[in-house]
C-alpha positions in Angstrom: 0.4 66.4 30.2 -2.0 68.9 31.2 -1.6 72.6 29.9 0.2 75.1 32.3 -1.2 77.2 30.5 -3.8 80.9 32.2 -7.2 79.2 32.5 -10.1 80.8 30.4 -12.1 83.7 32.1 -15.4 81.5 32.4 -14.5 78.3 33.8 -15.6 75.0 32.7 -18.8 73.7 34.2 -18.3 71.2 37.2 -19.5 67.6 36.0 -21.7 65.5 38.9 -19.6 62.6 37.3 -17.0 60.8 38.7 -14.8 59.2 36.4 -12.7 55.8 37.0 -9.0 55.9 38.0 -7.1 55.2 34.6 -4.5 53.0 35.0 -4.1 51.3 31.6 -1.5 51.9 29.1 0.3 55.5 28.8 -0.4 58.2 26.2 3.1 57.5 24.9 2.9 53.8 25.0 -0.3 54.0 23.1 0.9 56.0 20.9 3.6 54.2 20.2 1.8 51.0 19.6 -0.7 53.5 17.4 2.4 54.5 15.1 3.3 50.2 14.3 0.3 48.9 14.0 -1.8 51.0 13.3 -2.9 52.2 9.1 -1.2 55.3 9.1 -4.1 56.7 6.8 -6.2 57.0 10.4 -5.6 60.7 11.1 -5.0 62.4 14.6 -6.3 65.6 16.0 -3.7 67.6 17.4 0.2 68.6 17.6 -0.2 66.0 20.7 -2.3 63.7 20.4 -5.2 63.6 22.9 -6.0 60.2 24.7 -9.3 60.4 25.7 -10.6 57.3 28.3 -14.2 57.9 29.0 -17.2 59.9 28.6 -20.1 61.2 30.3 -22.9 63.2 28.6 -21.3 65.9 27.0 -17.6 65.7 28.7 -14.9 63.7 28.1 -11.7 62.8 30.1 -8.1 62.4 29.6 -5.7 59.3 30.9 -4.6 61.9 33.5 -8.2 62.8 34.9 -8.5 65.9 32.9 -12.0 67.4 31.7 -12.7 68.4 28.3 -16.0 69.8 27.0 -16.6 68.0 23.7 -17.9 70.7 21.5 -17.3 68.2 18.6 -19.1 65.3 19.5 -16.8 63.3 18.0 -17.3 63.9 14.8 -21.6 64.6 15.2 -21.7 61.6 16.4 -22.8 61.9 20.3 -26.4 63.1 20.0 -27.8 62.8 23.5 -24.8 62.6 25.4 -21.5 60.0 25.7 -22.5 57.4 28.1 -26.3 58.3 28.6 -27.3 56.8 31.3 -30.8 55.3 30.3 -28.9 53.9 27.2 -26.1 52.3 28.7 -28.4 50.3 31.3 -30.6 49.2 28.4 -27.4 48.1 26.0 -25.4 46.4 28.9 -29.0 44.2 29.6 -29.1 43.7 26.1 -25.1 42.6 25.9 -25.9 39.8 28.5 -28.6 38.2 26.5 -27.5 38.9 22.8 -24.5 40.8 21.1 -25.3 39.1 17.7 -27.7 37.8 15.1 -28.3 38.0 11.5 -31.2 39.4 9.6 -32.1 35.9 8.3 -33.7 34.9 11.8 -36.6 37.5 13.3 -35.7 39.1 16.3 -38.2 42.2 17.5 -36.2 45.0 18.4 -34.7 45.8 14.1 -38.5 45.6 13.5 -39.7 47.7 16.5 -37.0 50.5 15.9 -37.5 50.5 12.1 -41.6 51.5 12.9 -40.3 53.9 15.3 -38.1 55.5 12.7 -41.0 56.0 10.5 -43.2 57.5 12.5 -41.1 60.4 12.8 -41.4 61.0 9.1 -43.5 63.8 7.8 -47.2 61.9 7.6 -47.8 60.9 3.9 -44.0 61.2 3.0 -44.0 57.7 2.3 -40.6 57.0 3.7 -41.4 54.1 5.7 -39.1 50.9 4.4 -35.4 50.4 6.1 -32.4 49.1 5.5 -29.7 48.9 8.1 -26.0 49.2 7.8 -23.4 50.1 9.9 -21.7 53.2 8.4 -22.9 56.0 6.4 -20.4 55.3 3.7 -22.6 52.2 3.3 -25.8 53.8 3.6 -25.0 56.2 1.0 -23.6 53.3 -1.2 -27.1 51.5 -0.7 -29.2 55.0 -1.5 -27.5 55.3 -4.6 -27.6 51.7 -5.5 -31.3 51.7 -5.0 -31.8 55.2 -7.0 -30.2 53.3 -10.0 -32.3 50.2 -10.1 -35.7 52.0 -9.5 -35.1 54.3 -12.4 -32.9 52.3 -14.8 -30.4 55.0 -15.2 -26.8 55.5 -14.0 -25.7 59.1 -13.2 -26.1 60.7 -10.0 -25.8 64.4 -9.2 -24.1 65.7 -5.8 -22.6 69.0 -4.8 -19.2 70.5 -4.3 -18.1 70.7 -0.9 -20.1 68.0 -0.2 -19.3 64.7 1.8 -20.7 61.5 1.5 -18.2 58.6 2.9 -14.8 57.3 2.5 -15.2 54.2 0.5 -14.3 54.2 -3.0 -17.6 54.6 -4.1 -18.7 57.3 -1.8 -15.3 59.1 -2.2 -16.9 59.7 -5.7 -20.0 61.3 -4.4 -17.5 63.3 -2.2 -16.2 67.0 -4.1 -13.3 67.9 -1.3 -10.4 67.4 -2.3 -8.4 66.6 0.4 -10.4 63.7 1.5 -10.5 61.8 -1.9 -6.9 60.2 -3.2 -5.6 60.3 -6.8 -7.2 57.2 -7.8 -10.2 56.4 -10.7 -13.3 57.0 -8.9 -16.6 54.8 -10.2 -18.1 57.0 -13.3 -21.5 58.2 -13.4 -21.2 61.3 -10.9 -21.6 65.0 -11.8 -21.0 67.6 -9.1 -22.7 71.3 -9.3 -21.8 73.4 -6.8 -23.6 74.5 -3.7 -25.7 76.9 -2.2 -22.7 78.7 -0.7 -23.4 82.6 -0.1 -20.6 83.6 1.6 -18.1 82.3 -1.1 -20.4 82.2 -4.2 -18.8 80.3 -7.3 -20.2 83.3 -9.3 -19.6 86.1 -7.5 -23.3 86.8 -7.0 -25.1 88.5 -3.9 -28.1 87.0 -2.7 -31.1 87.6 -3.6 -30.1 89.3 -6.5 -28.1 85.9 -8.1 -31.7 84.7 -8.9 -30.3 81.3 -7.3 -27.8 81.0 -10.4 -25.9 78.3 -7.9 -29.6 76.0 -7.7 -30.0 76.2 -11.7 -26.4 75.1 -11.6 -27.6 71.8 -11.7 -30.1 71.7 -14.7 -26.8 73.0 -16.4 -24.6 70.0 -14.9 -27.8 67.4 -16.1 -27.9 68.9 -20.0 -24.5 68.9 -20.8 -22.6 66.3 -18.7 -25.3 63.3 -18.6 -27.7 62.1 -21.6 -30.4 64.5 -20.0 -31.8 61.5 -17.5 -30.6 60.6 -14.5 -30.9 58.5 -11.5 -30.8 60.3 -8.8 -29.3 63.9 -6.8 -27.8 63.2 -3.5 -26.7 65.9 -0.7 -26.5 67.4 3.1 -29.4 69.8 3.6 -26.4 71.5 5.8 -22.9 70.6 4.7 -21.2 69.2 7.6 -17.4 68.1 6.7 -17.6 71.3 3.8 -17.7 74.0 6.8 -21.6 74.1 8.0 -22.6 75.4 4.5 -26.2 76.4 5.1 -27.7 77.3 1.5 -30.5 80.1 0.7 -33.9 79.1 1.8 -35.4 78.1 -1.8 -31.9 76.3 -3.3 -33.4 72.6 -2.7 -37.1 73.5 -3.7 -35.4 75.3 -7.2 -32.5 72.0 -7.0 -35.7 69.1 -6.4 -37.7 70.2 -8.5 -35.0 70.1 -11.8 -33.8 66.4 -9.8 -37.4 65.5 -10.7 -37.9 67.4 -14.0 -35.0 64.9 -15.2 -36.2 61.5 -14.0 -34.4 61.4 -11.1 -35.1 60.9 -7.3 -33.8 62.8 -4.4 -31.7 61.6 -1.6 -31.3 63.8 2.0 -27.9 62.3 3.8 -29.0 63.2 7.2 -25.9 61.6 8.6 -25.1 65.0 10.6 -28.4 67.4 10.3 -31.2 64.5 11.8 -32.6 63.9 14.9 -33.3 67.6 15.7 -29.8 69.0 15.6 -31.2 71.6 13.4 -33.7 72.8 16.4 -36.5 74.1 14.4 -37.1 70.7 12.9 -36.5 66.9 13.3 -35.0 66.4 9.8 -32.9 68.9 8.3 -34.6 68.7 4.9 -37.7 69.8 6.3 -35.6 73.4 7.1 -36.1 74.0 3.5 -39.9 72.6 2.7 -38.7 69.6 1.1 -39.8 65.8 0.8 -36.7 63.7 -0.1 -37.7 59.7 -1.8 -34.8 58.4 0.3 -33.0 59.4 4.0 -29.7 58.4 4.6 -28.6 58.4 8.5 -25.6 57.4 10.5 -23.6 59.1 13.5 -26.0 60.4 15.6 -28.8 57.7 14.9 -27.1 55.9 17.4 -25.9 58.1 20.0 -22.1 56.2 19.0 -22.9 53.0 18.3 -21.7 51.8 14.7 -25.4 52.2 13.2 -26.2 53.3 9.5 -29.6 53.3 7.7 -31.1 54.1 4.7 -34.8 54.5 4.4 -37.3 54.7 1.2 -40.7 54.4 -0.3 -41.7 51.2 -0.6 -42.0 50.9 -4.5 -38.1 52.5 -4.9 -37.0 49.8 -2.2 -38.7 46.7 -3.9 -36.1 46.2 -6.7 -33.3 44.9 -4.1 -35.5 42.0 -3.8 -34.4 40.7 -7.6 -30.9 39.7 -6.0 -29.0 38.5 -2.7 -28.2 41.1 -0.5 -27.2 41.2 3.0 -25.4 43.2 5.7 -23.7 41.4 8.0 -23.5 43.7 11.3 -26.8 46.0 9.5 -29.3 45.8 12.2 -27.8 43.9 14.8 -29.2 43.3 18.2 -27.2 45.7 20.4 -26.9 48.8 17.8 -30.6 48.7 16.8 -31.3 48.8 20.3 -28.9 51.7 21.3 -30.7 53.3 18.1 -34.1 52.8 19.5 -33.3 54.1 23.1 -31.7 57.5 21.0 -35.0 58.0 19.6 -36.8 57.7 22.9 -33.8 60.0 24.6 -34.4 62.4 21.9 -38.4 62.7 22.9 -38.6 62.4 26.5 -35.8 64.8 27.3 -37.0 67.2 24.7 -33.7 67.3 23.1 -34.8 69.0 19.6 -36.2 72.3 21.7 -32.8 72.2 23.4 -30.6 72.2 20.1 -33.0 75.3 19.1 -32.7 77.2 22.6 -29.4 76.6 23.0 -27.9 76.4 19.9 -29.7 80.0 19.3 -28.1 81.5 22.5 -24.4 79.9 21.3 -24.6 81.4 17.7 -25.8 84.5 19.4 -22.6 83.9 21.4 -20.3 83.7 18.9 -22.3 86.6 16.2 -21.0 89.1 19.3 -17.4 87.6 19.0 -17.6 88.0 15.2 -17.9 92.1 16.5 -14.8 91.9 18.3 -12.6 89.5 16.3 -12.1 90.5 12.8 -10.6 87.0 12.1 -14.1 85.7 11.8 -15.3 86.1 8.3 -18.7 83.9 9.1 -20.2 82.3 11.9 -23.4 80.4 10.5 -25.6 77.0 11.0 -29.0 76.0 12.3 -29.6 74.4 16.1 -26.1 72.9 17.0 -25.1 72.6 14.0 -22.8 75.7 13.9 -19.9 76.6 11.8 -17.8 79.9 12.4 -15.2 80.7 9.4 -12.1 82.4 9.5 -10.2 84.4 7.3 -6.7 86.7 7.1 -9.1 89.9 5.5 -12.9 90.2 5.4 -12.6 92.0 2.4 -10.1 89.5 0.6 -12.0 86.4 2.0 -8.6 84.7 2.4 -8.6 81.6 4.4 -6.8 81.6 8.0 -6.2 78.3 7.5 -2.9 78.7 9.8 -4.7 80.3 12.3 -7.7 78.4 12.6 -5.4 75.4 13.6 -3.7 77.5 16.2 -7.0 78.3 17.5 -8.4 74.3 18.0 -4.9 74.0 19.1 -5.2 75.9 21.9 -8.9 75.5 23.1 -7.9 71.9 23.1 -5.3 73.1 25.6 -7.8 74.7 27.6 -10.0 71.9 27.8 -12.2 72.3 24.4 -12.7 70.4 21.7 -13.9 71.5 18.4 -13.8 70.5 15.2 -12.1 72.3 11.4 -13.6 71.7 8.3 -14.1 73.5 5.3 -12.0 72.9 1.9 -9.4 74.7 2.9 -10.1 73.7 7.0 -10.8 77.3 8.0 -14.0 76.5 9.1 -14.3 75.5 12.9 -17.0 72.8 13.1 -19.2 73.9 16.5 -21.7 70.5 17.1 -21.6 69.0 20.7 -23.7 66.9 22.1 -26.9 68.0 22.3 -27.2 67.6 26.1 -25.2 70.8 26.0 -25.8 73.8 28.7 -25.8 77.4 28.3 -23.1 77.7 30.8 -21.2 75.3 28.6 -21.8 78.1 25.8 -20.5 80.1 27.9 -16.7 78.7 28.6 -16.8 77.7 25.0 -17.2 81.2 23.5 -14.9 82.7 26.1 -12.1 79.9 25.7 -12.5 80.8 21.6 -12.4 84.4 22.9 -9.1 84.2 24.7 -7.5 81.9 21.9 -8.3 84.5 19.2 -6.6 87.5 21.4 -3.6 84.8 21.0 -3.7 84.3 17.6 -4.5 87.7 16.1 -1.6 89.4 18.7 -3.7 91.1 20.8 -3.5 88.8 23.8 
């Protein structure tokens, strides 16, 4: 039921959309039928669970009618907006005509989408040749898989905090442990630990750590692996780890030892493409880097269940020496929402807007962090934001309590955020990126009002 609870100071914008009467099953009923038949391993947000019923751009709606801003996106998945318009006219004309076919027959839009893709590659990258899948789990599996073959080695090198997927293979490239269970993991993965200022693994201060955390992993490839490797594979921002944004020169120092050793380097861009990092399209190219291989899900296709993972054309040959096949990779209907996302992402100039607006939020929330001593951090690039919390500044000690009370209760004021982190202290700020500076402007004030709550001084 909706919150009784004071409304925030600033309001939530009015929405132009109306949405459609509900009149399906209840919350409770769902849930119900959630609790028996569902895998109980499929987590909920929430004391209450929310039941959300439809979408529009960057606001979401409740079985009772209510509004939410969805500062979440869910899960950096919503790039240009839930329910775009332009998209959803193109996909519905596209449902009437063809919903599936396999990559054995031709059919124009995979190969129309997968030139468009390239062409928003750095010129004389290379990174031209596609595969599609329909997760990021799987395009991550398929990166790695292809690293191995091209160089004829096995172990891979990834970073702590990191996230990759949730398959059993990926779970192995993934170093939190709360998301990986207490089973044998495939062998042939090293993990060296990030570029992580704010809670350095050495107790360094940047700049005067001389990047010990980058060198980490010339240390991890000498005396955990027979001094070759395949391949080094990580987020140019963490997402799931907290928004972990490393020093400026951590993957030039990290690349160039990746290379040293034989091995090739993999960007996931799963949450950090498509200009969600403002300055650039790519969130590698934050950091002056050329990756050999690109992996992308989430917001490729604005919410459609679209993976890819795309390479060189000499490191992507070898998959030709067996079968191989994907069986929803590439498929009419999600290549097609994919393609419309790129156009979207042009036409409406949405990579300026992440930069403009994400720059006046983080401004937002950097003058919160001077009135709230519960944020330790606030940090990210674009809309890709991340604000940390902690019990001491001094101490560093994780709210971890608090920061749940805090989404708690912006959900109950119609926001939704995300929590990350290792220790999920870390409240995840990436909305669709249709986002409006008066939207930044409920949001920081709802966070405002919840953290008088929390802290006692509300």
């Amino acid at each position: 039921m909706p919150s009784t609870k004071p409304a925030t100071r600033v309001p939530l914008p009015a929405c132009k959309h109306t949405p459609t009467p509900y009149d399906g099953l209840s919350r409770d009923e769902i849930l119900k039928l959630r609790r028996k038949y569902l895998n109980p391993g499929i987590l909920t947000y929430y004391k209450e669970p929310l039941c959300i019923v439809e979408g529009y751009m960057q606001y979401l709606w409740d079985e009772t009618g209510r509004q939410y801003l969805d500062a979440i996106a869910g899960i950096v998945t919503v790039s240009v907006g839930h329910c775009h318009p332009k998209i959803t006219a193109r996909v519905r004309e596209q449902v009437g005509k063809l919903v599936h076919t396999t990559t054995i027959y031709l059919h124009p839009t995979i190969v129309e989408y997968a030139r468009e893709l390239a062409r928003r590659f750095p010129d004389g990258s290379g990174l031209e040749v596609s595969y599609f899948t329909s997760s990021g789990s799987e395009a991550n599996e398929l990166a790695t898989l292809m690293a191995r073959l091209h160089t004829g080695r096995h172990e891979i090198i990834t970073l702590r905090n990191g996230y990759h997927g949730g398959s059993q293979s990926t779970m192995a490239l993934t170093a939190v442990g709360t998301w990986k269970y207490p089973i044998a993991t495939p062998a042939g993965v090293r993990h060296a630990v990030p570029g992580y200022c704010y809670r350095c693994p050495f107790g360094l201060e940047y700049p005067a750590c001389d990047m010990r955390c980058a060198r980490d992993v010339e240390d991890v490839i000498r005396y955990e692996t027979p001094g070759q490797i395949a391949g080094f594979i990580a987020e140019p921002i963490q997402g799931l780890g907290g928004a972990v944004v490393p020093p400026p020169e951590y993957f030039k120092i990290v690349f160039d030892i990746v290379r040293q050793y034989g091995g090739l380097c993999i960007s996931d861009e799963v949450q950090t493409g498509f200009g969600r990092t403002g300055e650039h399209y790519w969130g590698f190219q934050n950091w002056g880097v050329v990756p050999d291989m690109v992996t992308m899900a989430k917001g490729i296709g604005n919410g459609a269940p679209l993976g890819a993972c795309t390479t060189k054309a000499d490191i992507a040959q070898p998959m030709a020496q067996r079968l191989h096949f994907n069986t929803f990779g590439g498929n009419p209907v999600s290549v097609l929402q994919g393609l419309a996302t790129l156009e979207i992402v042009d036409e409406e100039n949405i990579q300026q807007r992440a930069k403009d607006v994400g720059g006046y939020l983080k401004g937002k929330l950097l003058e919160l962090q001077e009135k709230h001593s519960l944020i330790g951090e606030v940090r990210g690039l674009g809309l890709m934001l991340g604000v940390e919390l902690v019990k001491d500044r001094q101490s560093k000690e994780p709210a971890i309590a608090e920061t749940a009370d805090v989404v708690e209760k912006a959900k109950n004021r119609s926001l939704l955020l995300g929590k990350g982190g290792l220790h999920g202290n870390v409240i995840r700020v990436k909305p669709p990126m249709c986002i409006t500076k008066d939207d930044c402007d409920f949001l920081v004030d709802c966070l405002d009002v919840c953290m008088e709550e929390v802290s006692g001084a509300g």
